[in-house]
N, C-alpha and C positions, 0 to 999 in steps of 0.2 A: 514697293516690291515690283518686279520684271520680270515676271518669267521669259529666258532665255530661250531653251526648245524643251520639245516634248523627249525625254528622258529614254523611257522604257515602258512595256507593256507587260503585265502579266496574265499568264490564264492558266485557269485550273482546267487540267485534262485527267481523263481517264486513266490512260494509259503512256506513260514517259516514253514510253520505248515507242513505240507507233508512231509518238508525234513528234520524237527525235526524228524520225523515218521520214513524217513528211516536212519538218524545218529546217533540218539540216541536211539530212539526203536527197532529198527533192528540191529545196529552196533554194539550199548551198548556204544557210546560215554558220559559223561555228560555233561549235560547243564550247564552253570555256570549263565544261566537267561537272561530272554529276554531284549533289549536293546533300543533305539530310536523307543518308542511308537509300540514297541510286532514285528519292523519290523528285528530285525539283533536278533544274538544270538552268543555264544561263547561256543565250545563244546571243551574238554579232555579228553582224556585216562587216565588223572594221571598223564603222564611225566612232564609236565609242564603246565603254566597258560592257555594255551589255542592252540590248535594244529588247529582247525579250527575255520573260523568266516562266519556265514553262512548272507548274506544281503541278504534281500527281493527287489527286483527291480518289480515286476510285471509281463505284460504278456511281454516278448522281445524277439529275437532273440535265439534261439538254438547254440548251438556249432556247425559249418559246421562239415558235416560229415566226413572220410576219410582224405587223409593227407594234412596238412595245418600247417602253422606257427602261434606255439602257445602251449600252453599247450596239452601233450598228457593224463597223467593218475598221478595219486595221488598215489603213495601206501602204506599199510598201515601194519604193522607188526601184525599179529592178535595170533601169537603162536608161539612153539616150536617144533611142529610134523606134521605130516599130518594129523594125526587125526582131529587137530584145523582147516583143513581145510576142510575135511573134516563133521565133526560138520557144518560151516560156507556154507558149499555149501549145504546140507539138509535146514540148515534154510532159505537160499536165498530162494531156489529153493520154499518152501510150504508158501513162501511169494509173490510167483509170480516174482519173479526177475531172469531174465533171465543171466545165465552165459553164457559170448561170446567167452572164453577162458580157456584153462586150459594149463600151461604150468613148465618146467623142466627146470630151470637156471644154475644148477649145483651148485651154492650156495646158491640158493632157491626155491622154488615153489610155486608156484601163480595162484589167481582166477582171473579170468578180467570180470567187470560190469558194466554198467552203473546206476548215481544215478538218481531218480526222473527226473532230468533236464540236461540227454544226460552227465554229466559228466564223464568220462569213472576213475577205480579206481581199482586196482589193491590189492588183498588181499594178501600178502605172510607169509611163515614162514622158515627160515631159514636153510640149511641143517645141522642137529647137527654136529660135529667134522669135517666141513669144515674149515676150516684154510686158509681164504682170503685174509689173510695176507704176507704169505709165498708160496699161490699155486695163480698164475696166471694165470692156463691153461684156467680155465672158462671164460676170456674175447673174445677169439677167436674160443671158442664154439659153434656148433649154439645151438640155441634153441629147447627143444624136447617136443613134448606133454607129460603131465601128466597124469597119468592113478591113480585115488584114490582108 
């Protein structure tokens, strides 16, 4: 066995309609329509059939805060420069969404947010003519803040 790529993500939200609001209205994911009676939904970038699947569960439990076994952050390629991210951190921010991070990977750089329902998500865009392939030094890296 090979796994190929990573598929799709799902998560259980509260409330469909909210977090259509911020994945698709905010993100700019699409929708490919709502599913078992307006409660689940399937959103895209275009890559493929569908990268996330949002379930409606109600009112439940939150993600525990801080470190814990289990899912920590999603992240999602949003560009090719910092501009993109840049752009991306203006519209969070006059949308009221608080960025919790800003960080310097050496092969990329990224927003860190949480969605509607405490999921924590990771915005990056790639450093151009990083060569990942053949430089290894950025595994042992640390991490540096990003200044946009």
């Amino acid at each position: 066995m090979q796994v190929r790529h990573l598929g799709h993500v799902v998560f259980y939200v509260r409330d469909l309609q909210r977090s259509l609001a911020f994945y698709r209205d905010l993100l700019g994911l699409k929708s490919l329509g709502e599913t078992f009676n307006g409660r689940a939904c399937m959103l895209t970038s275009g890559r493929t059939h569908h990268e996330l699947l949002l379930l409606e569960v109600g009112d439940a439990p939150a993600p525990p805060p801080g470190r814990r076994i289990g899912l920590y952050h999603v992240g999602w390629c949003i560009g090719d420069s910092d501009d993109a991210l840049r752009d991306a951190k203006a519209k969070l921010e006059a949308a009221g969404v608080a960025i919790e991070g800003m960080s310097d990977h050496w092969i990329s750089h990224s927003l860190y947010l949480r969605d509607p329902d405490g999921n924590e998500l990771e915005l990056y865009v790639d450093v151009p003519d990083y060569d990942w392939h053949s430089r290894t030094e950025w595994i042992d890296q640390p991490v540096k803040p990003l200044e946009l």
